[in-house]
C-alpha positions in Angstrom: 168.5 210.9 123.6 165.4 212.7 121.5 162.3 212.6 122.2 161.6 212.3 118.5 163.3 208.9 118.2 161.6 205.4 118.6 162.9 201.9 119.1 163.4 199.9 116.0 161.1 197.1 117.1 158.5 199.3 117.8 158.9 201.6 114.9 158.7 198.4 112.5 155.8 197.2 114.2 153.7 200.7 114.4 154.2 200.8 110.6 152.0 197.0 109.9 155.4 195.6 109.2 155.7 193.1 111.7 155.5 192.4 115.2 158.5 193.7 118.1 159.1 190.0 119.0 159.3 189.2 115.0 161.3 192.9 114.4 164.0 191.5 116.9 164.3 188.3 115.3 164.9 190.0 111.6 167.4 192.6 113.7 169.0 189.3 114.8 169.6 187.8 111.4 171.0 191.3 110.0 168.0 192.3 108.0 167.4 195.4 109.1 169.9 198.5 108.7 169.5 202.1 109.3 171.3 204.6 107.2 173.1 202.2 105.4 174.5 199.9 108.7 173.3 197.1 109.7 170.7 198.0 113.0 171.2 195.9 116.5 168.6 195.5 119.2 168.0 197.9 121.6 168.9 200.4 118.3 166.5 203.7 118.2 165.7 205.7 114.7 163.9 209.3 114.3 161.3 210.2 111.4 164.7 211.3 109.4 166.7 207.8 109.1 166.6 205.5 106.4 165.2 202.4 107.6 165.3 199.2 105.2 164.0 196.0 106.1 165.6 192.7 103.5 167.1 195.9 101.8 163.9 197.7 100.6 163.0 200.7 102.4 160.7 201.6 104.6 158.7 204.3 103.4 156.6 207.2 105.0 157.1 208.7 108.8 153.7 208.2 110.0 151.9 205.1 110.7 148.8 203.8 109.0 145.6 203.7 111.2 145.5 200.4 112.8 142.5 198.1 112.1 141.4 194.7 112.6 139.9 191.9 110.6 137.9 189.1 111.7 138.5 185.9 109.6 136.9 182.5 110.0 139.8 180.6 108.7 139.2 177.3 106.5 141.2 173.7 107.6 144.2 173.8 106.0 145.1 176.9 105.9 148.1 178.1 107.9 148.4 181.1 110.2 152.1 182.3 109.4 153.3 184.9 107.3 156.6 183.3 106.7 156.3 183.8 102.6 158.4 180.3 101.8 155.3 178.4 103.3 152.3 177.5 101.4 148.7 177.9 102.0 149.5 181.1 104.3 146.5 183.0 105.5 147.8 185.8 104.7 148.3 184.1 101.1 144.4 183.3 100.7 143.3 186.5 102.6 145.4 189.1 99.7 144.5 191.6 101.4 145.9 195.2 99.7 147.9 196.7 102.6 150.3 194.5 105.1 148.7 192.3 108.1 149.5 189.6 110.0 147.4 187.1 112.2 147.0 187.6 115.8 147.8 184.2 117.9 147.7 181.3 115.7 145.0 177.9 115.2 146.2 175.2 114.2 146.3 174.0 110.6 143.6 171.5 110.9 141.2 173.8 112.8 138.7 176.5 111.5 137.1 179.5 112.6 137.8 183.2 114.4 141.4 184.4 114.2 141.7 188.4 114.2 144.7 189.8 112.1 145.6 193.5 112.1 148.3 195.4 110.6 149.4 197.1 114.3 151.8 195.2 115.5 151.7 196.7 118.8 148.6 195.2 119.9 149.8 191.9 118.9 151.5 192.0 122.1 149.0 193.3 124.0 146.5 190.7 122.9 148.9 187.9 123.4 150.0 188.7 126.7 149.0 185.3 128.4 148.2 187.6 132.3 145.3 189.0 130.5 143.5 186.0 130.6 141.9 186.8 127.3 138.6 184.5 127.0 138.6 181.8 123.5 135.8 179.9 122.8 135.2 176.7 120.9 133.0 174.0 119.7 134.7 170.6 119.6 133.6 167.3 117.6 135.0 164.1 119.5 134.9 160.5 117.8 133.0 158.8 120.6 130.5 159.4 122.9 130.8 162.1 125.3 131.0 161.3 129.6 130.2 163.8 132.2 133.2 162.3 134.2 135.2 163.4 130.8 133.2 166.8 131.2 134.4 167.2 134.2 137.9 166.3 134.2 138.7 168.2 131.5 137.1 171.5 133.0 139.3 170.5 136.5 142.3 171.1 134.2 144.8 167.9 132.9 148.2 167.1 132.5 150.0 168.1 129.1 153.2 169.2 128.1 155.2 169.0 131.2 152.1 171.4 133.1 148.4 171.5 134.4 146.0 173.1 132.0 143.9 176.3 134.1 140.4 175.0 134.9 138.1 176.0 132.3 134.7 175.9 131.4 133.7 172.8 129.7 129.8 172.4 128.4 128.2 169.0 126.4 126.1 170.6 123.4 125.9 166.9 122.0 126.5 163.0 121.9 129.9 163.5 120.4 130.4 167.7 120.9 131.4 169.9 123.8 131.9 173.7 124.1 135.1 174.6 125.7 136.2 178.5 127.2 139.9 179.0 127.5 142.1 181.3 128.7 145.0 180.1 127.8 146.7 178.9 124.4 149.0 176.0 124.9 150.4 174.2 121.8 147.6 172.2 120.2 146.3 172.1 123.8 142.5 170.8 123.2 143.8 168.1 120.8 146.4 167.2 124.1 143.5 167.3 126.5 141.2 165.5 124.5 143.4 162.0 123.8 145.0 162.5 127.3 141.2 160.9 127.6 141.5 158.7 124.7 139.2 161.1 122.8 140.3 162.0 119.1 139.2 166.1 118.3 137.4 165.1 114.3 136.5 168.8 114.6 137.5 172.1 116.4 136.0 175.7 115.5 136.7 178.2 117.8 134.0 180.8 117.6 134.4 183.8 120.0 137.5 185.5 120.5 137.1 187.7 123.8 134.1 189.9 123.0 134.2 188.8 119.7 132.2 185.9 118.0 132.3 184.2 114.5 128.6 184.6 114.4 127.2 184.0 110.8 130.8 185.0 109.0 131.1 182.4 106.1 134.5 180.1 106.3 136.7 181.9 103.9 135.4 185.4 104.6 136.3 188.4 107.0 135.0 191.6 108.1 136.1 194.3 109.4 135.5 194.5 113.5 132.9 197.1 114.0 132.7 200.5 116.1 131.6 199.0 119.1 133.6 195.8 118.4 136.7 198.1 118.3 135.5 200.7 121.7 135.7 197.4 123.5 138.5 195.9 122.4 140.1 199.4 123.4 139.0 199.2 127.0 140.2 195.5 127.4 143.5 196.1 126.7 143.6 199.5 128.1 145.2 201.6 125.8 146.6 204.6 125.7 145.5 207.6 123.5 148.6 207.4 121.8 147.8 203.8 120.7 143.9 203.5 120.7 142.7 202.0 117.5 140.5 203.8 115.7 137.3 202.8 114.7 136.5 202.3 110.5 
């Protein structure tokens, strides 16, 4: 096989277009061809095919530099780029070239998500062995315990497993600061009413090394030099993949 030709999935996904795991799902529905046929997983393409994804083509043989924005998404909105849904971030971000969110937060939650248009760190970031740190700030309906302080740091019983222990902080009569390293599905919502606690709020705030700070809800920014030289070393890229800096 060339050297010169790359896997589909990863092709798609170096280009903004989509992520590998999302690239093998559109393979899967017959979505994607190359040259005119339809393409199957596991297919490989060089700078010199004709790539077309829903049947427009995919144009230009080198990829756009990879950046990242940090959004503090409003309630309601939803993290998806699925274009038949409403109220998409990707929707009320319009942003000029293609991105898509990194990891999702639930629809009634606000605050830090990162989106990018590389699809390969998506991956990379999601991985759940890196133990990648998310922090948030948590609004209950009733008075906060230390005995619910501390069994919901010692790790509790949703969704047929044992949440990790985590770091759990009381900031207030009815909030707590929570540091996970995990993502389970709506899992502080779980833990919470496994309690009998009801979540009124949830913000997360710090993603890894980087924090909402003063970011207004509805705005992003674009992650800065050093925000980005981090980032790098986290997730240990390659020179061939390091994402460069604005």
């Amino acid at each position: 096989m060339s050297q010169e030709t790359t896997r589909l999935n990863k092709y798609l996904s170096q280009r903004g277009l989509c992520s590998r795991r999302e690239a093998d799902r559109l393979i899967e529905e017959g979505r994607i061809s190359v040259n005119g046929k339809k393409a199957e997983l596991g297919t490989h393409v060089s700078p010199t095919d004709e790539v077309r994804v829903n049947g427009k083509i995919v144009s230009g043989t080198s990829k756009e530099e990879p950046f990242y924005l940090a959004f503090n998404k409003p309630v309601g909105i939803i993290c998806t780029t699925d274009k038949n849904s409403t109220d998409t971030i990707i929707d009320y971000i319009d942003y000029p070239t293609r991105i898509f969110p990194i990891g999702r937060l639930d629809v009634a939650s606000q605050g830090l998500i990162l989106l990018t248009n590389d699809g390969d760190s998506v991956n990379k970031i999601l991985r759940a062995e890196h133990n990648h740190e998310k922090e948030y700030i948590v609004t209950v309906h009733k008075p906060i315990s230390g005995d619910f302080i501390r069994k919901m740091s010692e790790g509790v019983p949703i969704l047929d497993t044992i949440t990790k222990k985590c770091s759990v902080k009381k900031i207030g009569q009815y909030q707590f600061v929570i540091i996970l390293t995990q993502g389970l599905n709506r899992q502080i919502r779980r833990m919470c009413e496994y309690f009998g606690y009801a979540v009124t709020k949830l913000k997360r705030v710090r993603i890894m090394h980087i924090a909402l700070d003063n970011l207004p809800v509805g705005q992003y920014r674009k992650l800065s030099k050093k925000e980005v030289l981090e980032l790098n070393q986290l997730l240990n890229y390659s020179k061939s993949t390091t994402v460069q800096h604005p």
